[in-house]
mmCIF entry with sequence, helices, sheets and N, C-alpha, C, O atoms, coordinates in Angstrom:
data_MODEL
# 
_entry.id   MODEL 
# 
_entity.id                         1 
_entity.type                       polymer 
_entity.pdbx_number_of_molecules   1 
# 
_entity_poly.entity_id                      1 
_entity_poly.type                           'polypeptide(L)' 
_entity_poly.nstd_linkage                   no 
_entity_poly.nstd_monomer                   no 
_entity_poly.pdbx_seq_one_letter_code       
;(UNK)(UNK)(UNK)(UNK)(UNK)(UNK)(UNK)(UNK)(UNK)(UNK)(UNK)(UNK)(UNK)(UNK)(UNK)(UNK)
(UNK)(UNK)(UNK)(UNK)(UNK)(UNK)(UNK)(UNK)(UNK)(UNK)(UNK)(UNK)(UNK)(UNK)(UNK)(UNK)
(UNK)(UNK)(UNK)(UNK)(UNK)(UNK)(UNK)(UNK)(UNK)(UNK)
;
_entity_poly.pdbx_seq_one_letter_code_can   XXXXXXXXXXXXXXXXXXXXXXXXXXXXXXXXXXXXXXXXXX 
_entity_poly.pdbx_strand_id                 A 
# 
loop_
_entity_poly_seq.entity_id 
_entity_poly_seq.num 
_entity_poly_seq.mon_id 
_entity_poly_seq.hetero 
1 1  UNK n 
1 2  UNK n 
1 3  UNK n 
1 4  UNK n 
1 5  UNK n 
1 6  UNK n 
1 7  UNK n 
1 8  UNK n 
1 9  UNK n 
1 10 UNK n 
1 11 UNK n 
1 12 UNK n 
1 13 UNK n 
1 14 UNK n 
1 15 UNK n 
1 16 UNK n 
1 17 UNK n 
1 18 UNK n 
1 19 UNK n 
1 20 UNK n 
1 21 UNK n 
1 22 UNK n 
1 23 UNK n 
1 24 UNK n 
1 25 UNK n 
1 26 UNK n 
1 27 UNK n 
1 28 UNK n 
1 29 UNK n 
1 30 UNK n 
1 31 UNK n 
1 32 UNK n 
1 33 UNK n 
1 34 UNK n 
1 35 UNK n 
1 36 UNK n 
1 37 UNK n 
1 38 UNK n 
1 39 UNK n 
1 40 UNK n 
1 41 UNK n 
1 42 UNK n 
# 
_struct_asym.id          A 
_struct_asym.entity_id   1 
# 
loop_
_struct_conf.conf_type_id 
_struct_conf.id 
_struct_conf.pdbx_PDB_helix_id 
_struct_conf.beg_label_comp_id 
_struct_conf.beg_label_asym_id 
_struct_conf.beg_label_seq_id 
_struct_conf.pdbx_beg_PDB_ins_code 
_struct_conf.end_label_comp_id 
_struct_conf.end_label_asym_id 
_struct_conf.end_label_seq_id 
_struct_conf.pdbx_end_PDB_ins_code 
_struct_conf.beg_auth_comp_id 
_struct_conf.beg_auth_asym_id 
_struct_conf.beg_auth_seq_id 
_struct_conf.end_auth_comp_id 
_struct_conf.end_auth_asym_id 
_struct_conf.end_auth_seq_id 
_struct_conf.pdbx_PDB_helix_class 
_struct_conf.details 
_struct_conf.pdbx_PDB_helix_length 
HELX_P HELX_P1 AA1 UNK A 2  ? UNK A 12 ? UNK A 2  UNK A 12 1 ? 11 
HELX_P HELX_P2 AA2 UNK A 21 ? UNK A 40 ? UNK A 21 UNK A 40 1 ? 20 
# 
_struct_conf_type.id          HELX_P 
_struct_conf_type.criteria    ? 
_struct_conf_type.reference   ? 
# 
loop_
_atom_site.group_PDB 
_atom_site.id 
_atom_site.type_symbol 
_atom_site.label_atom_id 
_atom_site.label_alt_id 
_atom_site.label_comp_id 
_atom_site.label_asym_id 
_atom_site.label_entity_id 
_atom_site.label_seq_id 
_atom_site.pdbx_PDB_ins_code 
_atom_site.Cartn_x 
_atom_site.Cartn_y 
_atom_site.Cartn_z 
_atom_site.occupancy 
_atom_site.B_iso_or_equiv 
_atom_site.pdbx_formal_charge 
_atom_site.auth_seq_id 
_atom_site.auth_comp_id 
_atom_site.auth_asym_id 
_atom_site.auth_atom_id 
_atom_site.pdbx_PDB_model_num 
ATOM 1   N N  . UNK A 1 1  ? -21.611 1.194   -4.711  1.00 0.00 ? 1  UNK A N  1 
ATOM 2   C CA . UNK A 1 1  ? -20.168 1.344   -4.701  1.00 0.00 ? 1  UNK A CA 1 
ATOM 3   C C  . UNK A 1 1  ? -19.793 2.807   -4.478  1.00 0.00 ? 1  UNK A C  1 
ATOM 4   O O  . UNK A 1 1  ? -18.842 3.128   -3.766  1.00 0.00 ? 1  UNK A O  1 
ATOM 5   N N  . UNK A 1 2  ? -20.498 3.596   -5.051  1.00 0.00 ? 2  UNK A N  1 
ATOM 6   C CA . UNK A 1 2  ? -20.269 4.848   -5.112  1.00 0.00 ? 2  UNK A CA 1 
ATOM 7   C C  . UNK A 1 2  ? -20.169 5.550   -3.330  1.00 0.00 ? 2  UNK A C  1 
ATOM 8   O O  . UNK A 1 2  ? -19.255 6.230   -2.864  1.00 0.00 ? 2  UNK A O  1 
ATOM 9   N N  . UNK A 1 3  ? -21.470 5.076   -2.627  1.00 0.00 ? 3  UNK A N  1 
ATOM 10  C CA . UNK A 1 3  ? -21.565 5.220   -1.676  1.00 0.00 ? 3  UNK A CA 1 
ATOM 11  C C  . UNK A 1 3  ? -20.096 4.827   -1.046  1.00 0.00 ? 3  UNK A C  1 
ATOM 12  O O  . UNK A 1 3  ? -19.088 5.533   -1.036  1.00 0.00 ? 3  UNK A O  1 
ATOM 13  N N  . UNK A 1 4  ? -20.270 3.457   -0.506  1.00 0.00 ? 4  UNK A N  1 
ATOM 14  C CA . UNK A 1 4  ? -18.318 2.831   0.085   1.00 0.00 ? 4  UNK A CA 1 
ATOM 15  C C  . UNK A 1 4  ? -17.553 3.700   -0.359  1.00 0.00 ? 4  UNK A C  1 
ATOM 16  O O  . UNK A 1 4  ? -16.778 3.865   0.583   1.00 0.00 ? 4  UNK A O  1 
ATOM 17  N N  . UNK A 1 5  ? -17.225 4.414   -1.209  1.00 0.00 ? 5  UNK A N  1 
ATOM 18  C CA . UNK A 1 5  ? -16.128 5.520   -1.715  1.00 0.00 ? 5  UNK A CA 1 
ATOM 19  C C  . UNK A 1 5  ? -16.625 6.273   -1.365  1.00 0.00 ? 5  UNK A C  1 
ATOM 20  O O  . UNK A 1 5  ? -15.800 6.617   -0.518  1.00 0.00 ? 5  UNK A O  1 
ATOM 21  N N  . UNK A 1 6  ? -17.637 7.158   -1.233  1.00 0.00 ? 6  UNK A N  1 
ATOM 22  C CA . UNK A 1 6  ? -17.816 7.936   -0.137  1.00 0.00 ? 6  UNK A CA 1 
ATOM 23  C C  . UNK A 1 6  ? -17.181 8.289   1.264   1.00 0.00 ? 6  UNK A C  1 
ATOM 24  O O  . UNK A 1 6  ? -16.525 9.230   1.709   1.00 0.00 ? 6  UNK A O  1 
ATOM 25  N N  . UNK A 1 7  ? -17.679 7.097   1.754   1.00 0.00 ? 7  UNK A N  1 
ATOM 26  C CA . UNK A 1 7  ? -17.808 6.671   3.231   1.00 0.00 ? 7  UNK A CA 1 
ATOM 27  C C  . UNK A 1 7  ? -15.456 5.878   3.631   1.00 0.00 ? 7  UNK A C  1 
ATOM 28  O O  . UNK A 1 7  ? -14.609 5.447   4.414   1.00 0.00 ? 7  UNK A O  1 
ATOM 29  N N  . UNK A 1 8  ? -15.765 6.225   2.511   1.00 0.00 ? 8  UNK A N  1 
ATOM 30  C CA . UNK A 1 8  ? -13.808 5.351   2.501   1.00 0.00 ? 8  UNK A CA 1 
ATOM 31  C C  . UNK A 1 8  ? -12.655 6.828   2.705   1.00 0.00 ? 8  UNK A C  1 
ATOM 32  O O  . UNK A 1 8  ? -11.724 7.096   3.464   1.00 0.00 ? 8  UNK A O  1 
ATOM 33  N N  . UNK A 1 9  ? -13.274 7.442   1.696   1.00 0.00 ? 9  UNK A N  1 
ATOM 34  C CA . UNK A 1 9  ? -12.802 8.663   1.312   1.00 0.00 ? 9  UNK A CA 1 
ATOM 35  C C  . UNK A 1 9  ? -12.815 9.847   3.071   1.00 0.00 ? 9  UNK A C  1 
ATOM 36  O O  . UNK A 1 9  ? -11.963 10.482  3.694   1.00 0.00 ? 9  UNK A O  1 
ATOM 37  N N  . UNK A 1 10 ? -14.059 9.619   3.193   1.00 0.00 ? 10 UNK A N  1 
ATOM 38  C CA . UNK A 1 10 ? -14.504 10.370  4.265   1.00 0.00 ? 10 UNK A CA 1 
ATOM 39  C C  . UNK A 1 10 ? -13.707 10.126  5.849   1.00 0.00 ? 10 UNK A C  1 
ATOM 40  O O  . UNK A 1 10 ? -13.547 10.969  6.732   1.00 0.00 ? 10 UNK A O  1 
ATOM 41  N N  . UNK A 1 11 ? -13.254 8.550   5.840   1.00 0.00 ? 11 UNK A N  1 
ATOM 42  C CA . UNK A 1 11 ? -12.840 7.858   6.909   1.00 0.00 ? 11 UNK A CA 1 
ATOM 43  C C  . UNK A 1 11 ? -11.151 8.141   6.548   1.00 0.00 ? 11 UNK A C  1 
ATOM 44  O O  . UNK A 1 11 ? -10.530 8.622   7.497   1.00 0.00 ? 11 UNK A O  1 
ATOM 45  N N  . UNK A 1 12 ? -10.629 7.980   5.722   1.00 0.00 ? 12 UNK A N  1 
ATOM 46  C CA . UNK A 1 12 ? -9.119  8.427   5.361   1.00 0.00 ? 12 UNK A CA 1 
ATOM 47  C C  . UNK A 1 12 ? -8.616  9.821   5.893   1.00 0.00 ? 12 UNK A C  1 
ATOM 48  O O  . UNK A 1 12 ? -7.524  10.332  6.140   1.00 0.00 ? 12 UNK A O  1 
ATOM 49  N N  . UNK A 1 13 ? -9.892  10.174  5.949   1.00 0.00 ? 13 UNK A N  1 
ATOM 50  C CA . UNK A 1 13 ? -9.690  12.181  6.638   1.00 0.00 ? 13 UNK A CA 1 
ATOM 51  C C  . UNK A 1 13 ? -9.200  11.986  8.301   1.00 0.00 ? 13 UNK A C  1 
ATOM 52  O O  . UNK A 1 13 ? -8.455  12.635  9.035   1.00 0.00 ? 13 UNK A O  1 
ATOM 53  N N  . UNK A 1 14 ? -9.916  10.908  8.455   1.00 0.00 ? 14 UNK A N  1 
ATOM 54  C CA . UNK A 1 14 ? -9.997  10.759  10.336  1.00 0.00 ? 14 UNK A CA 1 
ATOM 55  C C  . UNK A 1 14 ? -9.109  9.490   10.714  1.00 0.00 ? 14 UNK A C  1 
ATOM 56  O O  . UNK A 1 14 ? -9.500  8.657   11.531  1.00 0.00 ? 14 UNK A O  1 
ATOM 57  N N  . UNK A 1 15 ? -8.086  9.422   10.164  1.00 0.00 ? 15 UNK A N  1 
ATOM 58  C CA . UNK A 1 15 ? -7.202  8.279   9.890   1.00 0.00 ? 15 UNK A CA 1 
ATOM 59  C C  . UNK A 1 15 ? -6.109  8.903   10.711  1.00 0.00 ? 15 UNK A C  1 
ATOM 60  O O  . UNK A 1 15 ? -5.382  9.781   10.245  1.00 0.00 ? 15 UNK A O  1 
ATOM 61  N N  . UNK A 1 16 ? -5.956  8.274   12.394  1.00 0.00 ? 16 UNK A N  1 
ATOM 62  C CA . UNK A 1 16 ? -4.859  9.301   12.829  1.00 0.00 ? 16 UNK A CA 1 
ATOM 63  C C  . UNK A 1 16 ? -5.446  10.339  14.118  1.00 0.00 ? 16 UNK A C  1 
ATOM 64  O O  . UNK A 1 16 ? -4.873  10.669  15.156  1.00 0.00 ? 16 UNK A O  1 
ATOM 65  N N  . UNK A 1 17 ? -6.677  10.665  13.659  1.00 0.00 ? 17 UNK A N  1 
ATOM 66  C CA . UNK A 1 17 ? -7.382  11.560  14.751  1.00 0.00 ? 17 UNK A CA 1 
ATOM 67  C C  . UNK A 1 17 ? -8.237  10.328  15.413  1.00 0.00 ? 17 UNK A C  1 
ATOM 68  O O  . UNK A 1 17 ? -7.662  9.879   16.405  1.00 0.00 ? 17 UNK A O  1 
ATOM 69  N N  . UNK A 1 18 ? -9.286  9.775   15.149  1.00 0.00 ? 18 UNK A N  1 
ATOM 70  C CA . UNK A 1 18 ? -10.255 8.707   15.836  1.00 0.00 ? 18 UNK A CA 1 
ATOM 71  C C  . UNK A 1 18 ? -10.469 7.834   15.344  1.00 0.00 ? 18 UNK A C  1 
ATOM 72  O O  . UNK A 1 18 ? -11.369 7.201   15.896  1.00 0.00 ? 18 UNK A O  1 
ATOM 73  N N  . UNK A 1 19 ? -9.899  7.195   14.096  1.00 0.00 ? 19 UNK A N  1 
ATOM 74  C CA . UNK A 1 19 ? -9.810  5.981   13.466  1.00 0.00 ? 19 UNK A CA 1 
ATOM 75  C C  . UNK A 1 19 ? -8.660  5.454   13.171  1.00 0.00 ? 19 UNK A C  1 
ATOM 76  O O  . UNK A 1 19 ? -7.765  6.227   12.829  1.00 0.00 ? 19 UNK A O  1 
ATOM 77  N N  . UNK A 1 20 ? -8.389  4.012   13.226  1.00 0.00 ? 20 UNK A N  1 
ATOM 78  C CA . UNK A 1 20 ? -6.851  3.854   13.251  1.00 0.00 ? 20 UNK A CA 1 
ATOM 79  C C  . UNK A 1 20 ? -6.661  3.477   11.038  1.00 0.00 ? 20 UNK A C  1 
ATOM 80  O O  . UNK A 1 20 ? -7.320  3.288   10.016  1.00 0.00 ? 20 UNK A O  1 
ATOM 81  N N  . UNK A 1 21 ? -5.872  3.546   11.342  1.00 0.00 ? 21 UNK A N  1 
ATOM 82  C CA . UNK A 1 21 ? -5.431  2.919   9.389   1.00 0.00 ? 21 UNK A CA 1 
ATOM 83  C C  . UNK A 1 21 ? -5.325  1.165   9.498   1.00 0.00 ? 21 UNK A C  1 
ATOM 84  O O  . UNK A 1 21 ? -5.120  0.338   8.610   1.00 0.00 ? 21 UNK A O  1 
ATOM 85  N N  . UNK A 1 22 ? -5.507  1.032   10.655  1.00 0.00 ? 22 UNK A N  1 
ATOM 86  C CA . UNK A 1 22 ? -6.258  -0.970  10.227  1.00 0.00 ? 22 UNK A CA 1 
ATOM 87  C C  . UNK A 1 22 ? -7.056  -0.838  9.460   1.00 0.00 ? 22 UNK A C  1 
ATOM 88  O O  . UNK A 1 22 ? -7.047  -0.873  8.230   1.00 0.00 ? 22 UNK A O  1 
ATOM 89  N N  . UNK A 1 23 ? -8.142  -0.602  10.519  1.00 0.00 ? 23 UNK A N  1 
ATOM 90  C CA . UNK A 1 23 ? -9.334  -0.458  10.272  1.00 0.00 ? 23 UNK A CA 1 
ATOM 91  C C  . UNK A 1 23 ? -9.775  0.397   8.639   1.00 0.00 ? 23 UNK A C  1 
ATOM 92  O O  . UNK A 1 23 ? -10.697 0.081   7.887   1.00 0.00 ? 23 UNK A O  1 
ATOM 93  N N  . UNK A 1 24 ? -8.866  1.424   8.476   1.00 0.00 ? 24 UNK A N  1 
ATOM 94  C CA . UNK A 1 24 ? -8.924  2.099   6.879   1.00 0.00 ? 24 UNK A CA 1 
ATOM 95  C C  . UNK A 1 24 ? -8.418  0.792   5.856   1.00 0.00 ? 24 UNK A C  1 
ATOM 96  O O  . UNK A 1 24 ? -9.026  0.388   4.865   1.00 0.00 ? 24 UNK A O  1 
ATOM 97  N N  . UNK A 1 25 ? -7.426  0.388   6.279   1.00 0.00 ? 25 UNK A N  1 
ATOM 98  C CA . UNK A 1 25 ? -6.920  -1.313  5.536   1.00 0.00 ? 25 UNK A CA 1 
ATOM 99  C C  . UNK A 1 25 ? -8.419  -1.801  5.224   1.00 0.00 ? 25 UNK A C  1 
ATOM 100 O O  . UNK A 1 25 ? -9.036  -1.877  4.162   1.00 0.00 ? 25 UNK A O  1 
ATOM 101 N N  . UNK A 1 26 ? -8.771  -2.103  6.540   1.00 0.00 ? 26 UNK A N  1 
ATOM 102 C CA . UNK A 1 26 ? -9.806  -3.470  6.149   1.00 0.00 ? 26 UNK A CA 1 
ATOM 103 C C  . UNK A 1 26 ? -10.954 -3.102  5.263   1.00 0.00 ? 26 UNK A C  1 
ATOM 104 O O  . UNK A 1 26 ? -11.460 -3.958  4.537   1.00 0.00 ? 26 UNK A O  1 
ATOM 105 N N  . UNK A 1 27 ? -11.496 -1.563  5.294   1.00 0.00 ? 27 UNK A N  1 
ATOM 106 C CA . UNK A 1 27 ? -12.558 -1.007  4.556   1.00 0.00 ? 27 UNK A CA 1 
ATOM 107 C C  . UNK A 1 27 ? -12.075 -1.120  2.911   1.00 0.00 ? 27 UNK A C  1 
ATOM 108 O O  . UNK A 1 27 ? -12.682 -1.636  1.972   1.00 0.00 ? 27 UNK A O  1 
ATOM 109 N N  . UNK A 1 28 ? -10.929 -0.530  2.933   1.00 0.00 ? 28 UNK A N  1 
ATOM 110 C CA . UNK A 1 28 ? -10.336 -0.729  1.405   1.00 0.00 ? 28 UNK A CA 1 
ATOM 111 C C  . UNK A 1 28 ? -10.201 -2.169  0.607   1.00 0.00 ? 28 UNK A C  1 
ATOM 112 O O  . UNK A 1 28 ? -10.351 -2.485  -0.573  1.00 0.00 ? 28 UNK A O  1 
ATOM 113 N N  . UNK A 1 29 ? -9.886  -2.815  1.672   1.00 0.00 ? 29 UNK A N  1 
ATOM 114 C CA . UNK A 1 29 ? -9.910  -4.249  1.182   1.00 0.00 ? 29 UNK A CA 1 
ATOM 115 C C  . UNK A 1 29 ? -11.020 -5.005  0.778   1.00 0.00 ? 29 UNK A C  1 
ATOM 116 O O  . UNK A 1 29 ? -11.197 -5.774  -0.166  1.00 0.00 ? 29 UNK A O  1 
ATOM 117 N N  . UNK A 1 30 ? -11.920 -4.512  1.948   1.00 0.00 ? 30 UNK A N  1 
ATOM 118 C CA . UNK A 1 30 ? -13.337 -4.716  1.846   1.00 0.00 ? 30 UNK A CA 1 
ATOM 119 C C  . UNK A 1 30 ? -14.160 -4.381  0.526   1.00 0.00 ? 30 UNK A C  1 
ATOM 120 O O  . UNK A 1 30 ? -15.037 -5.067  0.000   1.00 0.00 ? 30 UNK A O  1 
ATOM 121 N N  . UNK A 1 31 ? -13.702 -3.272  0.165   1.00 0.00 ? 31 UNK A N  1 
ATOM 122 C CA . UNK A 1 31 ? -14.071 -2.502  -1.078  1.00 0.00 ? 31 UNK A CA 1 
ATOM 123 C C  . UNK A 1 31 ? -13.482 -3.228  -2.150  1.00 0.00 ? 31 UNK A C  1 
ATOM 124 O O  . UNK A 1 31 ? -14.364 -3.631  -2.907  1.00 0.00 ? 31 UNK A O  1 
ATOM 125 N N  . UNK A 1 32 ? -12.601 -3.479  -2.429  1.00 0.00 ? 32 UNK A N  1 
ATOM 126 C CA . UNK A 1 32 ? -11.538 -4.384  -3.824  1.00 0.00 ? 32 UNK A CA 1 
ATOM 127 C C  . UNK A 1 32 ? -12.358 -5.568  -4.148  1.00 0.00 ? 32 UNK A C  1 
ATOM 128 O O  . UNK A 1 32 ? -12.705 -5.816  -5.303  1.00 0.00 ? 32 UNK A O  1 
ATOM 129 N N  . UNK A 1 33 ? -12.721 -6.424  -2.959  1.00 0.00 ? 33 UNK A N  1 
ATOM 130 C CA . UNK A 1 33 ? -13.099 -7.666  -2.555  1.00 0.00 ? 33 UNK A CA 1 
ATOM 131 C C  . UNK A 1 33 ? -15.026 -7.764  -3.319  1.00 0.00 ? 33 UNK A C  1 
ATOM 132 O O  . UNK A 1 33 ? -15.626 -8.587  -4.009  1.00 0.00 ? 33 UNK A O  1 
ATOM 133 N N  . UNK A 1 34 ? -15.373 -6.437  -2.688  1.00 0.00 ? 34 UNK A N  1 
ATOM 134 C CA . UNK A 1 34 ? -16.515 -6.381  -3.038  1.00 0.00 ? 34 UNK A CA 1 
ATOM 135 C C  . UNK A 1 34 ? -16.950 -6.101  -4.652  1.00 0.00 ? 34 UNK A C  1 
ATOM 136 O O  . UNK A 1 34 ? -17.936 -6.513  -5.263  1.00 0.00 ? 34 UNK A O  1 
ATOM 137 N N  . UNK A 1 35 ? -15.899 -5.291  -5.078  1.00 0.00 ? 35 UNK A N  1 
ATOM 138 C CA . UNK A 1 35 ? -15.911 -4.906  -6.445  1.00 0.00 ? 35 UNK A CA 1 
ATOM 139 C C  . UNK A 1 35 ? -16.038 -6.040  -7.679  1.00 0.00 ? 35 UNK A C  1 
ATOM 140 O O  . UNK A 1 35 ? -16.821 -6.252  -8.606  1.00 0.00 ? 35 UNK A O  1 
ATOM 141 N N  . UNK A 1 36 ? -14.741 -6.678  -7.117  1.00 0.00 ? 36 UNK A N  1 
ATOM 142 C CA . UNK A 1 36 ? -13.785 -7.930  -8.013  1.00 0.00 ? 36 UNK A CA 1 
ATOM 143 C C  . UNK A 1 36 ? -15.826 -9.012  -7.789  1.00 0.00 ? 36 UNK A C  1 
ATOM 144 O O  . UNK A 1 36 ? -16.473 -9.212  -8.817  1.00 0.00 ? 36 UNK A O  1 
ATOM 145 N N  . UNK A 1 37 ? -16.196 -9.320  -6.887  1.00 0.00 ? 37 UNK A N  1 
ATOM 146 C CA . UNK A 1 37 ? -17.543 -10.211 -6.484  1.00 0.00 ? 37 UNK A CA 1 
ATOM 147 C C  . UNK A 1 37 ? -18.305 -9.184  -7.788  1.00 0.00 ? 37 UNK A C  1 
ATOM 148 O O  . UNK A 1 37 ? -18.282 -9.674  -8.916  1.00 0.00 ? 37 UNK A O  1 
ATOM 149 N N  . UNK A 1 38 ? -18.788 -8.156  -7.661  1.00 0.00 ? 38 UNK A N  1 
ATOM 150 C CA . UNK A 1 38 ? -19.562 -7.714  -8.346  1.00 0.00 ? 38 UNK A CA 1 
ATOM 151 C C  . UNK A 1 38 ? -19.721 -7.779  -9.781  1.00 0.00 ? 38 UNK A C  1 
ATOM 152 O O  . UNK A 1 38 ? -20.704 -7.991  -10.491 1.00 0.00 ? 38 UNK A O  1 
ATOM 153 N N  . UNK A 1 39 ? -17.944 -7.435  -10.143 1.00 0.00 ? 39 UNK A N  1 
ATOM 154 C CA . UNK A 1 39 ? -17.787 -7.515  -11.533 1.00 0.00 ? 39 UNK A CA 1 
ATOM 155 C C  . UNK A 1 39 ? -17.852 -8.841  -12.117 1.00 0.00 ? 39 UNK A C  1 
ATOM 156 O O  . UNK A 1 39 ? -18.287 -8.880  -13.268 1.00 0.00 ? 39 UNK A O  1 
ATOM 157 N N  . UNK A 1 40 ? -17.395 -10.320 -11.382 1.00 0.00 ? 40 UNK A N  1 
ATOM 158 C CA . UNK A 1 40 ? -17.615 -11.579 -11.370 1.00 0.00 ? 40 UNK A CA 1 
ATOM 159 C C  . UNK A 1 40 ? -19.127 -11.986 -11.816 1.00 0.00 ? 40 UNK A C  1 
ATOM 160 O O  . UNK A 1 40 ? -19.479 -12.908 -12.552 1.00 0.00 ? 40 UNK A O  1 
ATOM 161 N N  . UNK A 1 41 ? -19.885 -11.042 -11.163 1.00 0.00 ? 41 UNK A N  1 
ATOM 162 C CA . UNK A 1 41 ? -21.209 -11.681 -11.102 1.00 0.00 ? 41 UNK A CA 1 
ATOM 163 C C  . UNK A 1 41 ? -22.528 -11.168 -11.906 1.00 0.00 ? 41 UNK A C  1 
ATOM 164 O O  . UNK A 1 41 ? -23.634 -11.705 -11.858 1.00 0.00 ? 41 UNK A O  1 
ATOM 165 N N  . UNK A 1 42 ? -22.083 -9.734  -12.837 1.00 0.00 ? 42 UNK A N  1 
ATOM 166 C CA . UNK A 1 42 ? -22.567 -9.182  -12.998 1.00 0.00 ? 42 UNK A CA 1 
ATOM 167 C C  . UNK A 1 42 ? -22.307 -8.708  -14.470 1.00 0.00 ? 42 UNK A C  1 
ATOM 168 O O  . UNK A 1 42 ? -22.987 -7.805  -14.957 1.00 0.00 ? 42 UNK A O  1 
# 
């Protein structure tokens, strides 16, 4: 997890220059989604 926040954090910088903020949407979402599974299961 730590990593994805990394890599989320890092991509929010370039949000505007070469990455669009969909795509920042879908990573974040991706991330919530993955969390909420983890904490479910773990």
């Amino acid at each position: 997890m730590k990593l994805f926040e990394e890599h989320s954090s890092e991509y929010a910088l370039r949000v505007g220059v070469n990455r669009s903020a969909t795509s920042y949407y879908h990573y974040t979402n991706t991330h919530r989604h993955l969390a909420t599974f983890l904490k479910d299961k773990i």
